[in-house]
N, C-alpha and C positions, 0 to 999 in steps of 0.2 A: 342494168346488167352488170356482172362483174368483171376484174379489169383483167386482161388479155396479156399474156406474158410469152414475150418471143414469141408472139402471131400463132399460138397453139396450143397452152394452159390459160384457161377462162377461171379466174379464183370464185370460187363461191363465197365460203364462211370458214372464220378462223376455226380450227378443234383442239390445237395446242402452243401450246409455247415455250419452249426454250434457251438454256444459254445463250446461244450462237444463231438464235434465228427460231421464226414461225412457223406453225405448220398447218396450213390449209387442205380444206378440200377444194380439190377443183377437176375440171373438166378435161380433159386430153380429146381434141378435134382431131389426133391423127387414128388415135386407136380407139374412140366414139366409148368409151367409160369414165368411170370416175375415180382420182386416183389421189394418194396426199402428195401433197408439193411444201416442202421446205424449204423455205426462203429463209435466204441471209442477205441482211446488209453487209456491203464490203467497208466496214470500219476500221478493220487493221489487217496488217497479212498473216498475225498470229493465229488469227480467226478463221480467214480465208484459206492458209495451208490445213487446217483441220478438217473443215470443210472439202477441199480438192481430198483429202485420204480418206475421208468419209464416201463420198461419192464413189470413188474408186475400186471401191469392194462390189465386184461380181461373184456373189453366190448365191447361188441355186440349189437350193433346200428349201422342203416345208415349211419348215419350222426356223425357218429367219426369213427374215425382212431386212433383205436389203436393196440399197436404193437399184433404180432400171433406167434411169434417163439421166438428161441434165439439159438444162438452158441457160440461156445471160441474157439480160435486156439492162441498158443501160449501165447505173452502178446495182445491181441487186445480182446475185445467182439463184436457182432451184433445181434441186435433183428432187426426184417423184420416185413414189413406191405405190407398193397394192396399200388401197382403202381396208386397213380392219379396221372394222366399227362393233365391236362388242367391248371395248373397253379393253382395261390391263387388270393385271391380281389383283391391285389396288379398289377397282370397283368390286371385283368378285369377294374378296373376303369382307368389306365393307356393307353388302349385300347377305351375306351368310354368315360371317365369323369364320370357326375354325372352318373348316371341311374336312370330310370325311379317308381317313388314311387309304383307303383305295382310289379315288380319286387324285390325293395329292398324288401318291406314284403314276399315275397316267400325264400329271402334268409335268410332274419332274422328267418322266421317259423323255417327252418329247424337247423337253430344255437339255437334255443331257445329248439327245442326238441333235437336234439344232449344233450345240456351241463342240460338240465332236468335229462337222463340218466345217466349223469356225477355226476351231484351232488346226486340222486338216492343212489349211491355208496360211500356217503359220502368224495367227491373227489373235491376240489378245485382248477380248473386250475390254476389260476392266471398269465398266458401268454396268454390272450385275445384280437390277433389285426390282421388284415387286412393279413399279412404275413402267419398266422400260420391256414387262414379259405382255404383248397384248393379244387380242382372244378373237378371233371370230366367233359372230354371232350365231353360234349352231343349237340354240334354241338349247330342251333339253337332251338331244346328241351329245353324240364324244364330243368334248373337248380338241379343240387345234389350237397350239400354242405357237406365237411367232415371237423370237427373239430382235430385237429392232437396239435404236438408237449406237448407233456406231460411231460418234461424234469425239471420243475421247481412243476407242480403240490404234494397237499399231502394230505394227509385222516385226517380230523378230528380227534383233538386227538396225530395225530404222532409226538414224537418229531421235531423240526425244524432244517436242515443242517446249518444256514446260525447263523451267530453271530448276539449278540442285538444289536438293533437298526442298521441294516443293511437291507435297503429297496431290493427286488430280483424282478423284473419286468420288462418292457419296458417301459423306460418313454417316456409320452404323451399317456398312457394309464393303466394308474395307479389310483385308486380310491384315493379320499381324506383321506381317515384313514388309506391307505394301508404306504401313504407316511408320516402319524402321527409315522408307527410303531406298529399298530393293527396288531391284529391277525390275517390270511387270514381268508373269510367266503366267502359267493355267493354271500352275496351282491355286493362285490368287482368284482366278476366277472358280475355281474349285467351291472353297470357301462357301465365297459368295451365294453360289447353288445352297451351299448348306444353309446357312441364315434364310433364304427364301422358302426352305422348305422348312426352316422353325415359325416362319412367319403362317405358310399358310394350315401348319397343322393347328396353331395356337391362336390363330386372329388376332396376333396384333405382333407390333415389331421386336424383333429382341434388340437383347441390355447384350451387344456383341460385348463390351471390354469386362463388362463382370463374367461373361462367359469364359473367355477368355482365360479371365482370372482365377477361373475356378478348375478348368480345365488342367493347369500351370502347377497349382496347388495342391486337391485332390485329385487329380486326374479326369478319366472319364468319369460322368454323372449316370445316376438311374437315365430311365426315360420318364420325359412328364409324365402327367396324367394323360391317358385318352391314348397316348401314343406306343404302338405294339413295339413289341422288342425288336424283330425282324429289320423293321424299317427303322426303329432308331438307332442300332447299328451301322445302317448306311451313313445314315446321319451323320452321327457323332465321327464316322472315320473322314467326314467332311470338316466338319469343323477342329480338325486336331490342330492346336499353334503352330506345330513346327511340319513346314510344307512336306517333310521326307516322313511323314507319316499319314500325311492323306494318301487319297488314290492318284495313281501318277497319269491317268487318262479319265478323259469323260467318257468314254468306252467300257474302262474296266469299271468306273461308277455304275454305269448303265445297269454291266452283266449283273452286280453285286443286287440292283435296286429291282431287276427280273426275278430273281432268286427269292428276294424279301417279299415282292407282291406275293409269290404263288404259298406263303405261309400267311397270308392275313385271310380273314375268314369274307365270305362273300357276303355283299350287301343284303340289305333283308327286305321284304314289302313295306317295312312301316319308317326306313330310313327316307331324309328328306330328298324330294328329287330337286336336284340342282339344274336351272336356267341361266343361260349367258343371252341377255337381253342385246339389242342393238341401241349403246352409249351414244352415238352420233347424234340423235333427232329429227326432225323434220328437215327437206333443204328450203333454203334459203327462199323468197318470191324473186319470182321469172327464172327458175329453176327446175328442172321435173326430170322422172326415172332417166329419160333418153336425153337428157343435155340444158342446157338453156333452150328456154321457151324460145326468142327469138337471134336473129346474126348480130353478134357484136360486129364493130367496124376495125377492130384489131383484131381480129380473123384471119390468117393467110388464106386467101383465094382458092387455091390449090386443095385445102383442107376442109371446104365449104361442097357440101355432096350437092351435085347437078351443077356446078359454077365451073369456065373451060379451065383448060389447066394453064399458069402464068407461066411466063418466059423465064423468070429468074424467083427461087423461093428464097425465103429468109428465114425458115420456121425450124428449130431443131436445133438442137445442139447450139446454140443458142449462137449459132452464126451472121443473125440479122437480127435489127432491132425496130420493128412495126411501130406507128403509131398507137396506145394505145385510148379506153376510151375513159377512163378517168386518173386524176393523178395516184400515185402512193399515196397508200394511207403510212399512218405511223405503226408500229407495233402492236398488234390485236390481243384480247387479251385470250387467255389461254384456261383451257382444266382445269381446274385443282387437283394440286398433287404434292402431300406431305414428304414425298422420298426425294425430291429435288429434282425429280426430271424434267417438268413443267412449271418454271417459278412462275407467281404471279407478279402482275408491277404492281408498285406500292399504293395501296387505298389514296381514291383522292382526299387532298387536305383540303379543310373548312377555309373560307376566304380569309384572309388576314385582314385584323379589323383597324381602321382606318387609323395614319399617325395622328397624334396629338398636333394640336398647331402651335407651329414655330413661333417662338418670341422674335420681336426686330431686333436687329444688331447684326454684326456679325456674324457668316455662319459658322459651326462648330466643324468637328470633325466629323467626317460622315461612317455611319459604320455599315458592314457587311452581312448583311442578317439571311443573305441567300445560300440554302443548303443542297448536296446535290441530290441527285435522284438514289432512293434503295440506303440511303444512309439510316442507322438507328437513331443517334445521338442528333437532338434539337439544339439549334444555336441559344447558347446563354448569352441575349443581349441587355446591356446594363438599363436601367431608367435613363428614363432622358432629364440631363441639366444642363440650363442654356447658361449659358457661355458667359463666363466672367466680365465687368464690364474694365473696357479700357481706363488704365490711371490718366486723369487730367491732364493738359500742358500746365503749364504755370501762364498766368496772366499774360499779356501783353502787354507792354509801356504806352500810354497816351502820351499821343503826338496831337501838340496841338498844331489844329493848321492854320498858312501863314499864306492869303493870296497874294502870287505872280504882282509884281510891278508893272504897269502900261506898257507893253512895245512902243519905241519910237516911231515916227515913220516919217519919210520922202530925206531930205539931205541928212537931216538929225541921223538918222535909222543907219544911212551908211556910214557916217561918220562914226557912228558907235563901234561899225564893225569892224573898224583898222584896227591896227595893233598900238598900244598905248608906246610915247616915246618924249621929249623934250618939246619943249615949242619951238617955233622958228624962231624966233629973237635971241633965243638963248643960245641956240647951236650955230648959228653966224659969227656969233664972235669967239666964239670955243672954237672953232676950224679956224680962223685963222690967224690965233695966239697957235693952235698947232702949227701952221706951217711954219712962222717967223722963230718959235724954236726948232724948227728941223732946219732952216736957211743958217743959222747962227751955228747951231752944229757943224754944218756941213762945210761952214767957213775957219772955223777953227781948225779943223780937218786939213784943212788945204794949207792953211798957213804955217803948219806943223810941220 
């Protein structure tokens, strides 16, 4: 079974991945559906304060997604949102190419009234792109668009996490001032919308800085191919360089982009009909429509239908922390997704083939051949050359050798070990020619 988080989220299977953390399905035991849960490691507080102003966003609109819970267990956090499982733009143009300019205005309406409510709240996304718009799975039905990923967003006014002059976005949808190093505002997210909706009229991404450039130079452009004048209009008053000539609200975008629809002409019988499949897949084994097959043992009590109710819960808000039934895993891997919203980790590498064997001697210097994770650049390590051999000493002198003399032993032996001095026959008479000179002295002395 999968593993039990603050005795109330059951993780199933990873479905994305992120900067700042993962993002599973899993199970909610209090409210008996299934919902995603984004987990972060607590690796730093730069991360961690993102994460708490992420979390923090209560809105209540259609057409966003944003988070509805939170827990802690251990060192890890996860706030939870509703499961869409039809995918983002990303799968849908990738599925179809361009789509069809009454379509794209139904998806744009619903992005422009989402990110209305967004800014309502004094709240500037600023991760605006194709990746981070995703879809319920409404077969071939309208269209429901949800605005998600709030990870980089901040409120008017709030200090900024990020140091100066350090641009925080998705490039190739980044406004012009945003990449000067201006302040985030809507306009920037304005933009944004605009490029999304070049994306999905044209199936594939634009060249923002040549656009850009050309905008600067000649001005506004035709509209592509394929693309009615009505709506490119809207467009292009999205995309203008300088903020004080886009639209100053996603409102009045709105009204502009109602107008545009009701001049493009109605679909016809033989236009292709457009399906939003369900992206997620199958669940995971010992998993099914109503929950886990069977009770994990990090279950809170309490939350387990027919079991009595416990004296003290721990389940929520991630104010207690359950046993659970297997350890963390490490980061799962995630989507694919070219716009940066779900990187992938770096392809495994081929084993490294075994070193050469070391000559004897001395060992050399050891070198550093370990790189870290997500880097481009492979270490340049030199060939290997063993190690010079040390200069010689110079010879040694031969000594020849010369055996020890016999120890003495019994009187001989101590006799040896006094101190050398005169014999007795000699110093008997030397003592007492000294005294008979000291007597003669001594007599002169007196006679004097």
């Amino acid at each position: 079974m999968g593993e039990v988080f603050a005795g109330r989220y059951e993780l199933a299977d990873p479905i994305g991945r992120g900067g700042v953390g993962a993002v599973w399905r899993a199970w909610d035991h209090r409210r008996r559906r299934y919902v995603a849960a984004k987990v972060l490691q607590q690796r730093d507080a730069h991360s961690l304060l993102r994460f708490v102003r992420e979390q923090a966003l209560r809105i209540d609109h259609p057409h966003v997604l944003a988070p509805a819970s939170w827990a802690a267990d251990d060192d890890q956090v996860l706030f939870t949102m509703d499961l869409v499982a039809g995918g983002s733009l990303v799968h849908l143009v990738g599925d179809y190419g361009p789509l069809p300019p009454a379509y794209v205005c139904t998806l744009l309406d619903q992005l422009l009234s989402g990110l209305a409510a967004v800014h309502a709240e004094d709240v500037v996304h600023r991760d605006i792109k194709p990746a981070n718009l995703l879809l319920e799975a409404t077969g071939t039905g309208r269209p429901r668009l949800r605005l998600s990923d709030f990870g980089i967003a901040m409120r008017l006014g709030d200090p900024r996490l990020t140091e100066t002059n350090l641009v925080v976005g998705t490039p190739g949808y980044l406004a012009p001032e945003q990449i000067m190093g201006a302040e985030p505002d809507f306009a920037a997210d304005l933009f944004a919308v605009g490029l999304v909706a070049l994306y999905l009229l044209e199936g594939a991404k634009p060249d923002a800085k040549a656009l850009v450039q050309y905008f600067l130079e000649h001005g506004t452009p035709g509209p592509p191919r394929g693309v009615p004048e009505p709506l490119w209009q809207v467009v292009a008053s999205l995309l203008q360089p300088d903020p004080a000539d886009r639209f100053r609200t996603a409102t009045g975008a709105r009204k502009a982009l109602a107008a545009a629809a009701e001049l493009l002409p109605q679909p016809g019988p033989d236009d292709e009909i457009i399906e939003i499949f369900d992206q997620l897949g199958p669940l995971p084994q010992g998993f099914g429509p109503d929950g886990p097959l069977r009770r994990s043992a990090g279950v809170a009590l309490e939350l387990v239908p027919g079991s009595p109710p416990a004296s003290a819960s721990s389940s929520g808000g991630g104010s207690g922390t359950p046993p659970t039934t297997t350890p963390r895993t490490a980061a799962p891997t995630g989507s694919p997704s070219d716009t940066g919203s779900f990187r992938l980790p770096p392809p495994p590498q081929p084993p490294s083939p075994a070193p050469p064997p070391v000559p004897s001697g001395p060992p050399g210097p050891r070198l550093d051949t370990g790189t870290a994770a997500y880097t481009t650049r492979d270490p340049q390590v030199p060939p290997y050359a063993p190690p010079a051999p040390a200069p010689s000493a110079p010879p040694e002198p031969q000594v020849s050798y010369v055996p020890p003399a016999p120890r003495a032993r019994g009187r001989r032996a101590r006799r040896a070990a006094r101190r050398p001095g005169p014999p007795a026959r000699a110093a008997i008479p030397l003592l007492l020619l000294a005294l008979a000179c000291y007597a003669v002295g001594f007599w002169a002395l007196v006679r004097a």
